[in-house]
N, C-alpha and C positions, 0 to 999 in steps of 0.2 A: 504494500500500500504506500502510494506516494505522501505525505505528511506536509500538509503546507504550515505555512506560516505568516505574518503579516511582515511583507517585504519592508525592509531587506533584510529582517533580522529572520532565517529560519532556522524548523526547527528540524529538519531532517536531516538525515545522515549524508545526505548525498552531497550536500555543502557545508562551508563549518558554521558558525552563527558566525553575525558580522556587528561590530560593536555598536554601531551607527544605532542612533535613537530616531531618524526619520521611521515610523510607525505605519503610517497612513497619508491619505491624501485630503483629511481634514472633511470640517463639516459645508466646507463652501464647494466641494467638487465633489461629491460621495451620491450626488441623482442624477435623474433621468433628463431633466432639463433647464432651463432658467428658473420656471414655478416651482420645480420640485426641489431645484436649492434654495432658492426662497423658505421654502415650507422646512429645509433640513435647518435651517439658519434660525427658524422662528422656533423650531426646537429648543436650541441652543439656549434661547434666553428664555423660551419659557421653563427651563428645564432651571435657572439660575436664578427666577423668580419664585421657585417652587420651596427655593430651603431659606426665604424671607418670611417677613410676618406681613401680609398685606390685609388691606382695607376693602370691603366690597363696597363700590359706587352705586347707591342705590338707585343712580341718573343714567344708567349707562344700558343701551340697548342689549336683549338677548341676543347669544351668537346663534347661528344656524347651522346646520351640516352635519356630521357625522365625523369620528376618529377608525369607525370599519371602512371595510373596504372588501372589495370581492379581484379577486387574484385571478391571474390570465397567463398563459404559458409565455404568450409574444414579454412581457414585462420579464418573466422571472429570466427567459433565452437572453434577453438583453442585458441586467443586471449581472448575469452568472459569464456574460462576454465582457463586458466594464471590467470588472473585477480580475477576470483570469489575463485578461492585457496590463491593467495597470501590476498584477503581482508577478508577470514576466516578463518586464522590462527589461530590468538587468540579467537577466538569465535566461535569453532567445530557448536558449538549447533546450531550455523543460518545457519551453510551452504548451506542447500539445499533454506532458503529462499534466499539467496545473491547468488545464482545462477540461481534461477528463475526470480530476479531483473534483471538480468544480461541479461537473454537469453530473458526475455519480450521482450527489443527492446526500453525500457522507455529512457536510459540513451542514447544511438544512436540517440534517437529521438528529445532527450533536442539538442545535440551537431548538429544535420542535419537544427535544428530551427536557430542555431546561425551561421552557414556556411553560408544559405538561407539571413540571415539578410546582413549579411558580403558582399554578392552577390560573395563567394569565391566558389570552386568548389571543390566539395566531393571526386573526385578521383585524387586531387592532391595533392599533397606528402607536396609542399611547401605552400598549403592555407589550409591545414590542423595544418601543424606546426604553421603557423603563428598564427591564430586562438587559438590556445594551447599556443603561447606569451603574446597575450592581455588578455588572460584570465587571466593569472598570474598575467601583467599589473596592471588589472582591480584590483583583490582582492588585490592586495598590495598598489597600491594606492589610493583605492577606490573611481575610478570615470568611467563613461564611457569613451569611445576615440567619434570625432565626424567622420561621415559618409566620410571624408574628409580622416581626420587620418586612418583610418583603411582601406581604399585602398593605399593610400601610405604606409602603411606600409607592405602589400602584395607587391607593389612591388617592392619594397625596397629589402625584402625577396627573393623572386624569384630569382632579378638578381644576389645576391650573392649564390642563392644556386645552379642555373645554371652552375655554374663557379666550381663547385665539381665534379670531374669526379667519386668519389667513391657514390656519392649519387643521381646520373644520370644513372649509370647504376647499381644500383640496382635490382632483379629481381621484378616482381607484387606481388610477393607472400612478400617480404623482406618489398615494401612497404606499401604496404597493412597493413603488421603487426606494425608496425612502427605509420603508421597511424590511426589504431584503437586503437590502443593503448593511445597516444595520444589523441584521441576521450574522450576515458575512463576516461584520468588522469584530460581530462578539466571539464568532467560532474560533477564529484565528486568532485574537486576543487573549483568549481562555487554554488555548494548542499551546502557544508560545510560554503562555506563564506555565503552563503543566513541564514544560519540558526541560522547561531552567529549574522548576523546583525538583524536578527528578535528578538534572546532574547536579542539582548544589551549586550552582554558578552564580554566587550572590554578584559578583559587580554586574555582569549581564542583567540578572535579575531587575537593578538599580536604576539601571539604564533603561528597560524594557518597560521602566514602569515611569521613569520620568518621559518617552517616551511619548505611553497613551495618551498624559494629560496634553502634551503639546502639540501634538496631531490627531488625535481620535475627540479630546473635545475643551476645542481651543477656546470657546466662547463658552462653554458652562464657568461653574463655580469651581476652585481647588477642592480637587477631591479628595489630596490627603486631609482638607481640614475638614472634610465633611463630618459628622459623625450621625447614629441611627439612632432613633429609639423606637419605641414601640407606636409613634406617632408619625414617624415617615424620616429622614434625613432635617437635619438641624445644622446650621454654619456654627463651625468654632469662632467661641467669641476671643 
C-alpha cells in the first residue's frame, strides 16, 4: 500500500520525510473555485469567532440556506485530481501511485471512520469542518478530546457557522468541495502525525505541527492556545 502524506513532508518508506514545514496549500487555494474559496475563507473566521464570547443582534436579519449538501461523483473526481497534483508536485515519478491512493477511497474511508466515531454527519458542511479542527487539535496537542468535548464542540461550530449567510448559501457543489477537501487535508494530517509518533521523531514531530497551524489554518485562532471543555473550545486567556 502506497502511504501518503501531506506534501512535502511524507510518510512513506519510499522517501525519507523532509524537514520542511510547508504542510498545505492553505485555506485561500484548498476549493473548487473563486465562491468556494470564498466560503473556505469565511470558515476560517467563522471558525475564530466560534472560541469568543459574542453578542446576538437582536436587529439582525435570519440567514437562509442550508450547511448539507448532497454529493456528486463529477465534484469528488475533481477534488481527488486537485489534490493528487498538488501532492505530486515534487515527486512527478509517484504520481500515478498518489492518485490511485487517492481515487482507492483509503483516505475517504480513514476520514468517514472518524465522522462515524464523532457521531457527526458526512454531508455537513459544518461536522465536516469541525472534525478537520480537532484533528489539528488533536496533533498539536497531542491528546484525544472526550466523547463529551467533541459534541460540544460541533455544536458550538454549527451555531456560529449558521449565522454566515455567505456559507449557508453556498451551492452543493461549492460545499461538497470544501468539504472533501477538508476530508483530504484531515487524513493526511492524522497519517503524518501517526507516523512520526510511531518512529519517535520528536523534532519532525515539532515541525509537522508548527506546520498545520501555518498552512492548514492560517486565518483560525492559535490552536496550541486553544483549550476544551465540556462547552466546546475556549481561547487561553
Amino acid at each position: 500500500m502506497f502511504i501518503l502524506c501531506i506534501k512535502p513532508i511524507c510518510a512513506s518508506a519510499q522517501y525519507a520525510p523532509d524537514a520542511s514545514v510547508d504542510l498545505g496549500i492553505g485555506f485561500g487555494q484548498m476549493a473548487l473555485g473563486q465562491s468556494a474559496i470564498s466560503g473556505t475563507r469565511a470558515i476560517g473566521v467563522t471558525g475564530e469567532r466560534a472560541f469568543h464570547t459574542t453578542e446576538e443582534d437582536p436587529t439582525s436579519e435570519p440567514v437562509t440556506g442550508s450547511l448539507n449538501f448532497t454529493s456528486t461523483p463529477a465534484v469528488t473526481e475533481m477534488v481527488n485530481r486537485r489534490i493528487a497534483l498538488w501532492q505530486s508536485e515534487d515527486h512527478p515519478a509517484m504520481r500515478t501511485d498518489i492518485e490511485e491512493d487517492i481515487q482507492s477511497g483509503r483516505l475517504q474511508r480513514y476520514f468517514a471512520d472518524i465522522l462515524h466515531q464523532y457521531h457527526y454527519d458526512s454531508s455537513n458542511l459544518a461536522d465536516i469542518s469541525t472534525a478537520f479542527c480537532i484533528s489539528l487539535w488533536k496533533i498539536i496537542h497531542g491528546r484525544d478530546m472526550t466523547p463529551r468535548q467533541i459534541l460540544s464542540v460541533r455544536d458550538q461550530m454549527r451555531a456560529f457557522m449558521v449565522e454566515d449567510a455567505e456559507l449557508m448559501q453556498l451551492s452543493d457543489s461549492e460545499k461538497q468541495g470544501i468539504g472533501e477537501t477538508f476530508m483530504l487535508h484531515s487524513a493526511l494530517a492524522l497519517q503524518g502525525y501517526e507516523h512520526r509518533l510511531q518512529v519517535r521523531d520528536t523534532k519532525a514531530l515539532a515541525l509537522f505541527r508548527k506546520g498545520l497551524q501555518i498552512n492548514l489554518a492560517p486565518q483560525g485562532p492559535d490552536i496550541s492556545t486553544l483549550e476544551v471543555s465540556n462547552e466546546g473550545f475556549l481561547m487561553r486567556q
